[in-house]
C-alpha positions as CSV (number, residue, x, y, z in Angstrom):
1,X,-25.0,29.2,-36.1
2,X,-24.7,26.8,-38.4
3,X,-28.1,23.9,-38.5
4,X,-25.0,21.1,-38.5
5,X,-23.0,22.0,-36.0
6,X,-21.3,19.7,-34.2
7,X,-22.7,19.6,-30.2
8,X,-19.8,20.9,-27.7
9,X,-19.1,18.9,-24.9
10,X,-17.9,20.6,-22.2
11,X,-15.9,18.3,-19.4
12,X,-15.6,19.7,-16.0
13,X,-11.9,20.5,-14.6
14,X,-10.1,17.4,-14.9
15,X,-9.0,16.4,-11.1
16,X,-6.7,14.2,-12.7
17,X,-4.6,17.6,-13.7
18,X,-5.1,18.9,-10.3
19,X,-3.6,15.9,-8.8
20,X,-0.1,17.3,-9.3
21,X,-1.5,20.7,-7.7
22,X,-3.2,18.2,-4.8
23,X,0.4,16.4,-4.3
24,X,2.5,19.8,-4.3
25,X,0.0,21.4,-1.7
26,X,0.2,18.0,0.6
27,X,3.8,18.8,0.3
28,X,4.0,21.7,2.2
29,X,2.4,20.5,5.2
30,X,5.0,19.7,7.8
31,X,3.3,16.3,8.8
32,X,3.5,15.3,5.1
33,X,6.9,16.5,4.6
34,X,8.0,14.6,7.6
35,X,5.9,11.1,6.5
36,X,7.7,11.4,2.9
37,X,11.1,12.0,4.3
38,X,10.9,9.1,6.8
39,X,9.1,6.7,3.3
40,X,12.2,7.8,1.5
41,X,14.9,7.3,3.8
42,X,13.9,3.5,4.0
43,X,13.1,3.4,0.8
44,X,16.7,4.1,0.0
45,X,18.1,1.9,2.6
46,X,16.5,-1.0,0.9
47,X,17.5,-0.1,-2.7
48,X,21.2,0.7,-1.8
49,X,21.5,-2.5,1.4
50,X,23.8,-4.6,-1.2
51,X,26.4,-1.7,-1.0
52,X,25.5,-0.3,2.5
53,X,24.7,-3.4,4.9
54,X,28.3,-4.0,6.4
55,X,27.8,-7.6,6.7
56,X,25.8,-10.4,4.5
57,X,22.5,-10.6,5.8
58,X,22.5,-14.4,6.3
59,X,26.2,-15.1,7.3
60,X,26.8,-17.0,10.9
61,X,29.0,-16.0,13.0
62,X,28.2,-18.0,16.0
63,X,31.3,-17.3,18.1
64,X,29.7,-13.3,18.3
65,X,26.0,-14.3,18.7
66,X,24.0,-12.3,20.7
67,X,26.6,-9.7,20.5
68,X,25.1,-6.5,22.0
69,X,25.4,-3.1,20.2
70,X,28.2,-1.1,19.7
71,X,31.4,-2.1,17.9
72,X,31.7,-3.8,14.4
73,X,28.1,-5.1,14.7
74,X,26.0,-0.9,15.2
75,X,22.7,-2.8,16.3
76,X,24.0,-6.3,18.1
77,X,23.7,-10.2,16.8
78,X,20.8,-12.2,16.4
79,X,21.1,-16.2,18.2
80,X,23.2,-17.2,15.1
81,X,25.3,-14.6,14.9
82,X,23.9,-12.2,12.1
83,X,24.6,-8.7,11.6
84,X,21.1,-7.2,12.9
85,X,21.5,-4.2,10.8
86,X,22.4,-5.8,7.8
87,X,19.6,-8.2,8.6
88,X,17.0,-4.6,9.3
89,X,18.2,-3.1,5.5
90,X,17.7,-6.3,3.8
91,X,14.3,-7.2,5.2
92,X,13.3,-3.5,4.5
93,X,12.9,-5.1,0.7
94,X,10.6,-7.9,1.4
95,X,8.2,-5.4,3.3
96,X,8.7,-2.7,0.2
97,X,8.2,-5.8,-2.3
98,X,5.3,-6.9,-0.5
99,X,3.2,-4.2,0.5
100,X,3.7,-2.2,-3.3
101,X,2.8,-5.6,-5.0
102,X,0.2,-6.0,-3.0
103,X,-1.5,-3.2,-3.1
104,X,-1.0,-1.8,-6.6
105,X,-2.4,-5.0,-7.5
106,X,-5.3,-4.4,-5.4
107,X,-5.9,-0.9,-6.7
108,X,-5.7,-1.7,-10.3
109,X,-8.1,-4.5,-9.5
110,X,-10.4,-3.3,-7.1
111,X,-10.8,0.1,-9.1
112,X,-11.3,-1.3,-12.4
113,X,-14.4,-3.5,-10.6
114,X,-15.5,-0.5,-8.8
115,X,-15.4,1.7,-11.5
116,X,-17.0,-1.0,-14.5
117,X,-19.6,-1.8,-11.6
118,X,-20.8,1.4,-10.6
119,X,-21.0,2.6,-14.1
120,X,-23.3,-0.6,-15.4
121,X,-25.1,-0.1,-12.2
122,X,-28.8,-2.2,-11.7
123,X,-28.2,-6.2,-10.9
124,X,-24.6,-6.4,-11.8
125,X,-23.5,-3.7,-9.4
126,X,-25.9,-5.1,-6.3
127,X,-24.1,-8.7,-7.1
128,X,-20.8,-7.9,-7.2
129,X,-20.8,-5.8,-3.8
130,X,-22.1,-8.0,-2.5
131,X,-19.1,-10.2,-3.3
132,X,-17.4,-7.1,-1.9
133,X,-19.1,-7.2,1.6
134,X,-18.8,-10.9,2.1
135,X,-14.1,-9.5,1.8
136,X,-15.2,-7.0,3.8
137,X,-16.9,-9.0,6.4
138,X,-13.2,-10.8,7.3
139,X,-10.4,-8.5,9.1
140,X,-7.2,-8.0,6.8
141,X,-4.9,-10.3,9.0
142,X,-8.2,-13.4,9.3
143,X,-8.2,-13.1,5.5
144,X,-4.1,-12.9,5.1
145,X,-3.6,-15.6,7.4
146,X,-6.5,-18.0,5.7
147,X,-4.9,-17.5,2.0
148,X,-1.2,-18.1,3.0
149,X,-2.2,-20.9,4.8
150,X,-4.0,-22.6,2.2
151,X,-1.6,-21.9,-0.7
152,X,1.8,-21.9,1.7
153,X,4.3,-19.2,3.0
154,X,6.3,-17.8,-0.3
155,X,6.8,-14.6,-1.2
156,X,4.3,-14.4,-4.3
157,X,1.5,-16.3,-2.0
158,X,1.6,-13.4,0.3
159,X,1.6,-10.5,-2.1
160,X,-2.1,-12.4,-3.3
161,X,-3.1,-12.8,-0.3
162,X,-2.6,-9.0,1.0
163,X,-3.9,-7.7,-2.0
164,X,-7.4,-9.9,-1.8
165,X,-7.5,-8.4,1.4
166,X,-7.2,-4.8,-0.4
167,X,-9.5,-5.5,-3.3
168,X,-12.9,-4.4,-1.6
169,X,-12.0,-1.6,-0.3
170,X,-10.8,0.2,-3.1
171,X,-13.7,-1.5,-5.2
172,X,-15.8,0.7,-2.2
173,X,-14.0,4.1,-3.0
174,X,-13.6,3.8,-6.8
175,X,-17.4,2.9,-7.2
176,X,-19.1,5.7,-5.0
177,X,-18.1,8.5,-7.1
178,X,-18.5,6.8,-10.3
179,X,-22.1,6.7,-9.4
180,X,-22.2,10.4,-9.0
181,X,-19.8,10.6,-12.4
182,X,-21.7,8.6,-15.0
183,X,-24.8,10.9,-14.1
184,X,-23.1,14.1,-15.2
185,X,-24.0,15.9,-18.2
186,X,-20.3,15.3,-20.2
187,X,-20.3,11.6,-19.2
188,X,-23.7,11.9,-21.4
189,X,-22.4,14.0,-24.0
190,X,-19.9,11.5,-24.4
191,X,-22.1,8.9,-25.1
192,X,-24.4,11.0,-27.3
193,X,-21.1,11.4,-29.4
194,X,-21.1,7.3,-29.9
195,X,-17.6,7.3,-27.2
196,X,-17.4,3.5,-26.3
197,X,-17.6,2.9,-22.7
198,X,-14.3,2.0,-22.3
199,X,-13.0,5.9,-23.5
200,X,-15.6,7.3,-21.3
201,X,-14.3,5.1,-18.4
202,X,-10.9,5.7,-18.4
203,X,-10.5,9.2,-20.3
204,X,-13.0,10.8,-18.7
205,X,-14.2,9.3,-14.9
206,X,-10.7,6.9,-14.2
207,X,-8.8,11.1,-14.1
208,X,-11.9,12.5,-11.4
209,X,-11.8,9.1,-9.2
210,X,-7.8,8.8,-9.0
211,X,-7.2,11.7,-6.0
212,X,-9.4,9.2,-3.9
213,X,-7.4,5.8,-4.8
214,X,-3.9,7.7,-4.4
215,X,-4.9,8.5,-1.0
216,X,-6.6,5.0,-0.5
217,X,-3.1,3.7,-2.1
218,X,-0.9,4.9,0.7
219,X,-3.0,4.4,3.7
220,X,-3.2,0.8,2.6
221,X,0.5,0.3,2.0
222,X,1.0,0.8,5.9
223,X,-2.0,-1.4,6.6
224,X,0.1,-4.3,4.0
225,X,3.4,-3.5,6.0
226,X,1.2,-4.3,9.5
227,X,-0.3,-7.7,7.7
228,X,3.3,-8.3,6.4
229,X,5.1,-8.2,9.6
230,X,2.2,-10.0,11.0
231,X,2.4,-13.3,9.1
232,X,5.9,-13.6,9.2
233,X,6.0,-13.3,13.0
234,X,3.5,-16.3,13.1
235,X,5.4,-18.0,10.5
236,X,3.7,-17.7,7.8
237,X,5.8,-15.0,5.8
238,X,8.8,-15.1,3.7
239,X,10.6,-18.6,4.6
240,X,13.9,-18.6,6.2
241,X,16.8,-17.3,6.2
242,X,15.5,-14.3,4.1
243,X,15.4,-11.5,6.6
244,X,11.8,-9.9,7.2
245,X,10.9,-7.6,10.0
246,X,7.9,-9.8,11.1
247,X,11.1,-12.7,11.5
248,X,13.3,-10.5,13.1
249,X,10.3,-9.9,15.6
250,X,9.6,-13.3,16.5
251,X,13.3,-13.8,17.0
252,X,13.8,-11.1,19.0
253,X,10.4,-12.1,21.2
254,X,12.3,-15.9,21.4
255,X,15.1,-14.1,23.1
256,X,13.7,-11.1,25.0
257,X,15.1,-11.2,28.5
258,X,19.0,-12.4,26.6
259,X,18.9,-9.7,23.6
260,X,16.0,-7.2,23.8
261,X,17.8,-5.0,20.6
262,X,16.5,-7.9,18.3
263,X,13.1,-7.2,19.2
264,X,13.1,-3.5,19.4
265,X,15.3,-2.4,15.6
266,X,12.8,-4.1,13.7
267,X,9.6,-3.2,15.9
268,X,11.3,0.5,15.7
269,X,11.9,-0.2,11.6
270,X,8.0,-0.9,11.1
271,X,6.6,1.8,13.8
272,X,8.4,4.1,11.2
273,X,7.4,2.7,8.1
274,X,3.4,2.5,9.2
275,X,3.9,6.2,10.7
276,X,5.4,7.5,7.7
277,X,2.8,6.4,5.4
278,X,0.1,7.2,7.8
279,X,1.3,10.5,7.4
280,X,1.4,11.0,3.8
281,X,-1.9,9.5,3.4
282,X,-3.2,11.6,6.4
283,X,-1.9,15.0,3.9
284,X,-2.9,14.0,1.0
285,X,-6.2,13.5,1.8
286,X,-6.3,16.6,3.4
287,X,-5.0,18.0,0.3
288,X,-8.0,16.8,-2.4
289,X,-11.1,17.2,0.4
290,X,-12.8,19.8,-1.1
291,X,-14.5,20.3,2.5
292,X,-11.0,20.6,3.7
293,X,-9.9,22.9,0.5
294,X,-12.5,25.1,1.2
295,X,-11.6,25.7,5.0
C-alpha cells in the first residue's frame, strides 16, 4: 500500500436510504394502512371541496336553517342556513393548512436547533435547552392560546403559534441522537478530511436523525389538528365566516338540544383526522425501532 494513500472513510448504512424500506414496511401493517387511508380520504376531500361541496360554504339560506339531515342538505343546516357538509369539506383546508404549516415549520426549526446544538455541545447546548425546557414547561393549548392572543386570531398567527408550541420537542428528538452521532468514528473521519460542519451536518447525521423526526412529524400533526380545533372553538381561530371544525363545534355546542348533527359531523371529522394520524405515527415508529425490528 501506497505511503500516500488517501484514508477511507467508511459511513455506516445510511438510515436515510432505509427510510423508504421503514415507510414500505409501516405500510403493510393493517393499523397503518387503515390511518393512511382515512389521512387520504380527507385529504382529498379538502383538495377537490370547490368541485364536490354541493353548496357554497358561506351562502345563507335562512328560510332552511336548522334543517335536519336528509334531502338536498346530506348532513342538515347550521342557524343561518349553511350547507353543513359543504361547511365540513371546506374547513377540512384550514385544519390541513394549519397543522402542515405548523408543524413543518416546527420541524425544520426545531431540528436544525437540535441538530446544530447537540453537535457544538458544551455551554451552547446547556443554554439553548434550556430555552427548550422553559416551551416545554407550557402545555401546547396554554402556549397556543397565549400567542394568538397576543398577536390576534388570523390564519398565519395561528400557524406561529402552533408551531412554537412544536419547536422544543422536535429540538428534544433531533438533538439526542446527534449526541450519539457526532461521536462516531465517520463523523470524525469526516472532519479529519477538512468537511465543513455544515456537510457533515446535513450529508452525513441530518439522513440517520430523519426516521425519528418523520415519526415525530405525524404524531404532531394530530396534536396541531387538536390545538387547531381548540382555539377556534374558543374563538380564537380562523375569523368568521371561514368554516373551521373548531367553529363548527362551538356552533353546534350553541345549539345542542335544537341541532345536535352540528356538533357531532365536525366532532366526528376531527376524531378521524387525530385517529388517522395517530395511527400512522403509531406504525411508523414501530417500523424504524430497532428494538421493535429486532422482535
Amino acid at each position: 500500500m501506497s505511503a500516500h494513500a488517501e484514508p477511507v472513510v467508511i459511513a455506516p448504512r445510511r438510515r436515510g436510504a432505509a427510510l423508504g424500506r421503514a415507510v414500505r414496511k409501516a405500510l403493510k401493517n393493517p393499523t397503518t394502512l387503515v390511518g393512511s387511508v382515512i389521512c387520504l380520504a380527507i385529504v382529498l376531500a379538502a383538495v377537490f371541496a370547490p368541485w364536490i361541496s354541493p353548496f357554497d360554504p358561506t351562502e345563507q339560506n335562512i328560510i332552511d336553517r336548522l334543517a335536519p339531515p336528509g334531502g338536498d342538505y346530506l348532513l342538515g343546516t347550521d342557524q343561518f342556513g349553511r350547507d353543513v357538509l359543504s361547511r365540513l369539506l371546506w374547513g377540512a383546508r384550514i385544519s390541513l393548512i394549519v397543522s402542515l404549516g405548523a408543524i413543518a415549520g416546527a420541524a425544520v426549526v426545531g431540528g436544525a436547533i437540535g441538530m446544530v446544538s447537540g453537535y457544538i455541545g458544551g455551554r451552547t447546548d446547556l443554554i439553548t435547552m434550556q430555552v427548550m425546557d422553559v416551551l416545554l414547561s407550557f402545555p401546547s393549548l396554554i402556549l397556543g392560546l397565549i400567542v394568538v392572543a397576543l398577536l390576534g386570531p388570523d390564519l398565519s398567527n395561528l400557524v406561529f403559534a402552533i408551531a412554537l408550541t412544536a419547536v422544543a420537542p422536535f429540538a428534544r428528538i433531533a438533538r439526542a441522537p446527534t449526541l450519539a452521532l457526532k461521536e462516531r468514528a465517520f463523523v470524525e473521519g469526516g472532519r479529519a478530511l477538512g468537511f465543513s460542519h455544515t456537510r457533515v451536518l446535513f450529508r452525513h447525521i441530518l439522513p440517520n436523525i430523519l426516521p425519528e423526526i418523520l415519526v415525530m412529524t405525524s404524531l404532531w400533526l394530530a396534536t396541531a389538528v387538536r390545538v387547531e380545533a381548540s382555539l377556534s372553538f374558543i374563538g380564537l381561530g380562523v375569523k368568521p365566516p371561514t368554516a373551521t371544525w373548531g367553529g363548527m363545534t362551538r356552533d353546534g355546542f350553541e345549539n345542542i338540544l335544537d341541532a345536535p348533527w352540528l356538533a357531532v359531523a365536525p366532532g366526528v371529522a376531527i376524531l378521524l383526522l387525530v385517529l388517522g394520524l395517530n395511527m400512522v405515527g403509531d406504525g411508523l415508529r414501530d417500523a424504524t425501532d430497532p428494538k421493535l425490528r429486532a422482535e
